[in-house]
VOGU-3710 file (C-alpha; in Angstrom, 3 decimals, decimal comma):
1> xxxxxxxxxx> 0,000/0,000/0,000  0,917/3,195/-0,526  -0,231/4,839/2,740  0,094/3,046/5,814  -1,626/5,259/8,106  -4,803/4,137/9,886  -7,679/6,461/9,155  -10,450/3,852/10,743  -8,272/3,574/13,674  -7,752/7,106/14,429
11> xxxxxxxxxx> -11,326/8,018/13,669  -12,560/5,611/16,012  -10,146/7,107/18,665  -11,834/10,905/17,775  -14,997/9,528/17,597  -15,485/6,960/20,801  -17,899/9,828/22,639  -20,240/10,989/19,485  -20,327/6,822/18,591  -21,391/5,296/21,997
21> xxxxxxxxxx> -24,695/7,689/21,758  -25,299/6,688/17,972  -23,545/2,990/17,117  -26,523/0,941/18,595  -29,620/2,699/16,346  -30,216/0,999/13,032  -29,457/2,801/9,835  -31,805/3,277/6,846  -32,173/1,529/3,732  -30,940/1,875/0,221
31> xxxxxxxxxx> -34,532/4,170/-0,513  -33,773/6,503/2,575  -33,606/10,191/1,462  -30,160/11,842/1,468  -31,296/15,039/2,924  -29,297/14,806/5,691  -26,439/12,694/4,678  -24,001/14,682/3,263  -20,879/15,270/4,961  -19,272/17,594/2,992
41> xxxxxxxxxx> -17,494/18,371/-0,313  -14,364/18,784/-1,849  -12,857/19,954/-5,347  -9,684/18,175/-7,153  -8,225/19,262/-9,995  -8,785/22,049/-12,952  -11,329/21,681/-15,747  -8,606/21,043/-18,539  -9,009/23,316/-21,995  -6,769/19,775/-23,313
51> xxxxxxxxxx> -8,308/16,719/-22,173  -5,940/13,807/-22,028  -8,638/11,545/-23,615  -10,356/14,149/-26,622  -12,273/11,333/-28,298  -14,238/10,738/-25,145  -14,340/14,373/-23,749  -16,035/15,074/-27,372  -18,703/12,305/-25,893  -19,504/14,477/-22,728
61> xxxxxxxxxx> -23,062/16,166/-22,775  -23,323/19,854/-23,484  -24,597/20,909/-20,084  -22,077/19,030/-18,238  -19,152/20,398/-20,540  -20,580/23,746/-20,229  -20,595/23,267/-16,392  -17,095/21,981/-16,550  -17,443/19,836/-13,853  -18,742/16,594/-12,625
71> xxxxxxxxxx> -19,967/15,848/-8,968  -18,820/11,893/-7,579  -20,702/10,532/-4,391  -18,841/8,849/-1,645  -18,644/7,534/1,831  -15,413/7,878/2,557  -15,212/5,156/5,435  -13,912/2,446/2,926  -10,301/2,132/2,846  -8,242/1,630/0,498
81> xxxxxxxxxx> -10,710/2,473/-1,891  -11,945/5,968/-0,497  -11,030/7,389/2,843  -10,841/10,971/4,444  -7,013/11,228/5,451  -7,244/11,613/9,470  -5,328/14,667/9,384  -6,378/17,179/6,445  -9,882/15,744/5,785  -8,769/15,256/1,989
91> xxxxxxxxxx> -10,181/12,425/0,018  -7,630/9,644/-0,546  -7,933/6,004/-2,046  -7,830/4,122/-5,066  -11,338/5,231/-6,142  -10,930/8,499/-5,612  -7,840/8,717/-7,766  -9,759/7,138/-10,266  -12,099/9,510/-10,050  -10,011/12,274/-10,357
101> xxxxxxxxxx> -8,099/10,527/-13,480  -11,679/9,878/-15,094  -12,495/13,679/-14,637  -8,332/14,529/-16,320  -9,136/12,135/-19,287  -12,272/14,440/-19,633  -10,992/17,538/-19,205  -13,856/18,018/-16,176  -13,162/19,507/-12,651  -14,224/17,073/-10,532
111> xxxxxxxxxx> -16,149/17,751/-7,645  -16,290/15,328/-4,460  -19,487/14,933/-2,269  -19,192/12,909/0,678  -22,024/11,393/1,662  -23,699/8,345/4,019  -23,489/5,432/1,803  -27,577/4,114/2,254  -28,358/7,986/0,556  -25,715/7,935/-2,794
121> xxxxxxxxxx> -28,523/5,481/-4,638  -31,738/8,458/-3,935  -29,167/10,995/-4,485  -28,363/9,154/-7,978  -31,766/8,842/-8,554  -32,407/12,733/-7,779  -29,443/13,679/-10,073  -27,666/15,648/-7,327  -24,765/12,963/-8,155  -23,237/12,513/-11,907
131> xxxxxxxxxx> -21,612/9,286/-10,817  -20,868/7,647/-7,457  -17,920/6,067/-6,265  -17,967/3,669/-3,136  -17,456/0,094/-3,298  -20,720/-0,510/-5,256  -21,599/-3,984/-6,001  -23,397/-4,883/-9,076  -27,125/-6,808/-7,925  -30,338/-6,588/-9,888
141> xxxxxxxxxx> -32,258/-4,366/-7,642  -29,862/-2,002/-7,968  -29,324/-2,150/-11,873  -33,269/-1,133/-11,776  -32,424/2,332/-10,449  -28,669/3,003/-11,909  -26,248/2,080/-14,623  -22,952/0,789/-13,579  -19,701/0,388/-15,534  -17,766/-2,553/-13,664
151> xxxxxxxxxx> -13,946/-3,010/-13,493  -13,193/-4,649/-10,673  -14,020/-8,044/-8,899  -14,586/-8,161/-4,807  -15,796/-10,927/-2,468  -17,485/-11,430/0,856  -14,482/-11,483/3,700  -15,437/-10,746/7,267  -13,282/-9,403/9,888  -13,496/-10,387/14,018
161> xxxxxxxxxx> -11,527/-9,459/16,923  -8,324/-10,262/17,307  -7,941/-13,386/19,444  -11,511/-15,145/18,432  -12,180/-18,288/17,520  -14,714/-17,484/15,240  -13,918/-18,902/11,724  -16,245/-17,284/8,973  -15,385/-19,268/5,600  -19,002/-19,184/4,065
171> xxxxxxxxxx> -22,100/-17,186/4,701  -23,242/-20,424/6,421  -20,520/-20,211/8,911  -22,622/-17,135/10,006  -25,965/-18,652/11,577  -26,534/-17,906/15,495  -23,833/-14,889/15,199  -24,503/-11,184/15,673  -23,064/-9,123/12,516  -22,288/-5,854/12,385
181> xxxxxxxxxx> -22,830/-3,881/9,413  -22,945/-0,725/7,433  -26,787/0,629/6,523  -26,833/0,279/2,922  -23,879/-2,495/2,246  -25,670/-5,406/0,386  -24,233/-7,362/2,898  -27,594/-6,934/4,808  -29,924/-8,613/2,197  -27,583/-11,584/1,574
191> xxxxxxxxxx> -27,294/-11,867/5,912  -30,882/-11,751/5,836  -31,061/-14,112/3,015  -28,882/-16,303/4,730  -30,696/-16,418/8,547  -33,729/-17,982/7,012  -32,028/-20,694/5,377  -30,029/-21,027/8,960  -33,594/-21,335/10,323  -35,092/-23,452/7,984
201> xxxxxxxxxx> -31,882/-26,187/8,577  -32,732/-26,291/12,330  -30,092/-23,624/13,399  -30,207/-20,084/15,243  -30,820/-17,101/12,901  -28,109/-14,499/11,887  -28,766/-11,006/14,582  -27,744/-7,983/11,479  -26,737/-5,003/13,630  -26,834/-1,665/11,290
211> xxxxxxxxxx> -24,280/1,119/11,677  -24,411/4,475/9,481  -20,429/3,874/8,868  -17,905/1,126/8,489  -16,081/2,945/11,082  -18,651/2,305/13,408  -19,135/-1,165/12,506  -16,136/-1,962/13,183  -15,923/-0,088/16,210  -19,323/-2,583/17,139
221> xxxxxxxxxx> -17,010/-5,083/16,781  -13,833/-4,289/18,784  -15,820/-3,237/21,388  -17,749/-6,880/21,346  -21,532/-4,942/20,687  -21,201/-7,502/17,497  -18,818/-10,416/16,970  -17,545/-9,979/12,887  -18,174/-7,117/10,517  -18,494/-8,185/6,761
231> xxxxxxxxxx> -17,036/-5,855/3,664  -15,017/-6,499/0,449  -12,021/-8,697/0,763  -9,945/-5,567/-0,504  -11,106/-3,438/2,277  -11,188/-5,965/4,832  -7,401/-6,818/4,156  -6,413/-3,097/4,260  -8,535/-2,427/7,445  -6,811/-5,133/9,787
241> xxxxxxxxxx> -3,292/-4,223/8,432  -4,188/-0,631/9,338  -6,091/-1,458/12,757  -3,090/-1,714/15,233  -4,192/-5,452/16,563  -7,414/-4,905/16,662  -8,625/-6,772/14,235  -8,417/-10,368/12,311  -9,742/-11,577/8,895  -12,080/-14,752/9,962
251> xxxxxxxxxx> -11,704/-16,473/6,741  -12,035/-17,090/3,504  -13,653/-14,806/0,675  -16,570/-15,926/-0,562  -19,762/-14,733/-2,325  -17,387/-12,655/-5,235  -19,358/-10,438/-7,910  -18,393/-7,409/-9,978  -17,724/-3,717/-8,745  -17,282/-0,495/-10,090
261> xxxxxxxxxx> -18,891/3,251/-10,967  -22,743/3,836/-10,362  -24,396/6,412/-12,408  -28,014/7,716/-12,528  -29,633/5,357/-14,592  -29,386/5,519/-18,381  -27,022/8,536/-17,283  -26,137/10,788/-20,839  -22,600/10,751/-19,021  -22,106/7,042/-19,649
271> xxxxxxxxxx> -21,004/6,647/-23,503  -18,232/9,481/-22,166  -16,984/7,461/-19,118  -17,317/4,409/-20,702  -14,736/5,333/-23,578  -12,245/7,114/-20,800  -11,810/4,167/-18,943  -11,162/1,819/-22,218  -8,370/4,642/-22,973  -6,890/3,682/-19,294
281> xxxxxxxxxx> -7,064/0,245/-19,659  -5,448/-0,153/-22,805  -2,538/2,321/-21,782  -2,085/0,673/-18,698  -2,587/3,520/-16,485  -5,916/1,402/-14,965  -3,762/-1,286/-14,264  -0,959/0,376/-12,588  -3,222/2,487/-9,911  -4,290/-1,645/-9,470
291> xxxxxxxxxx> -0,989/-2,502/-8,609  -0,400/0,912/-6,369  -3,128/-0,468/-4,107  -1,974/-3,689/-3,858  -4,900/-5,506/-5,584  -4,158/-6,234/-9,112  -5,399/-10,021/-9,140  -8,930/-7,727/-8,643  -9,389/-6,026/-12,038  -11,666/-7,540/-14,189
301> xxxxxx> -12,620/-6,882/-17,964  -14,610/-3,101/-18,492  -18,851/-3,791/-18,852  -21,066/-1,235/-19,392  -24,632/-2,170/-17,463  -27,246/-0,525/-18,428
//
């Protein structure tokens, strides 16, 4: 990895007051309104009179290339693929410098919003958000309200405290545990799934705790409110290199499906970011900000759902 510094570590240690009066409510669902879930936003780059990709900049819509700018969604509690760096508050992560490439290749200023993850889908939906960046898994249900282009692969891998026995190698593995997890992760639905088949073979049912961050999820879990937290297998290594001890991966990854770039659906934007990120992956410049985050065997083959 390129940065070694802890940002879910330290903002647990900031945040141990605000979270023991929030961490045990639920969170909302993938419909809630994002009224009140935005964090904050932050600008990167110039608008670029030469765009390094022309053929796709000349693919942008006029009222976005008159704006000159594009606005991303994020939560920015998902190391390494977005994360707020503990000290500055700046956006860091291999998402977010894709992000900020995609907007370069288009000659766009690009515009960061961060945001609670269960409100980037309504936000999408609203068009406050030309694209969204934040772990998203590709799932039917959410192909009915957005387009994604996918370019990466992730997997189910679920982290406990360090020092318990628990062994998590398939969702199964789960029944008659307590799981914490972030409002909004499709994690939920497949836990939920999962209990009733746990249920139906004679065993106890899977307890889904919801948090409004991974950060607190985790936090659920060190402090033993919850007994494994479940994200991608890229995060989930990242976040118990970065967690001081604190953590442990439980097991094997399992459950893998395509990720990448949300988009309000049948988004004008897409023929645009489509062709920008074929430029980067046949120059290579995709590949290597794979291999900067350590996670290379994760890049998949560009595809364009509509």
């Amino acid at each position: 990895m390129t940065n070694l510094r802890s940002p879910w570590l330290q903002a647990t240690l900031v945040g141990l007051v605000a979270l023991s009066a929030t961490a045990c409510s639920s969170g909302h669902d993938d419909t809630a309104s994002d009224a009140a879930g935005t964090a904050g936003a932050a600008s990167s780059g110039t608008a670029s009179a030469q765009p390094g990709d022309p053929a796709a900049a000349a693919l942008v819509p006029a009222e976005i290339r008159k704006r000159g700018s594009i606005t991303i969604a994020t939560d920015p509690s998902y190391p390494p693929l977005e994360y707020a760096d503990a000290d500055s508050g700046d956006l860091k992560g291999m998402e977010v410098d894709l992000g900020n490439a995609l907007g370069k290749e288009l000659g766009l200023q690009v515009k960061w919003t961060k945001v609670a993850f269960n409100s980037i889908v309504p936000g999408l939906q609203a068009g406050r958000y030309d694209m969204a960046l934040s772990g998203f898994w590709v799932f039917p249900d959410r192909l009915k309200v957005t387009s994604m282009i996918t370019y990466f692969e992730s997997g189910s891998q679920y982290m406990v405290k360090a020092g318990s026995s628990l062994k998590i190698d398939t969702r199964a593995d789960l029944c008659g545990t307590t799981v914490a997890l972030e409002s909004g992760s499709s994690e939920i639905e497949m836990n939920q799934t999962e209990s009733k088949t746990c249920q139906a073979e004679g065993q106890k049912p899977i307890t889904v705790q919801t948090y409004q961050t991974q950060d607190q999820a985790n936090l659920a879990v060190t402090s033993g409110r919850a007994q494994s937290t479940g994200v991608g297998a890229e995060v989930a290594g990242y976040t118990v290199k970065n967690a001081h001890g604190q953590l442990a991966l439980a097991g094997a990854i399992f459950d893998s499906s395509p990720a990448g770039i949300a988009f309000p659906k049948n988004s004008a934007l897409l023929p645009a970011a489509d062709a920008a990120l074929t430029t980067m992956s046949t120059d290579g410049s995709l590949k290597k900000l794979f291999s900067t985050y350590g996670v290379s065997d994760q890049q998949i083959a560009l595809k364009l759902n509509k």
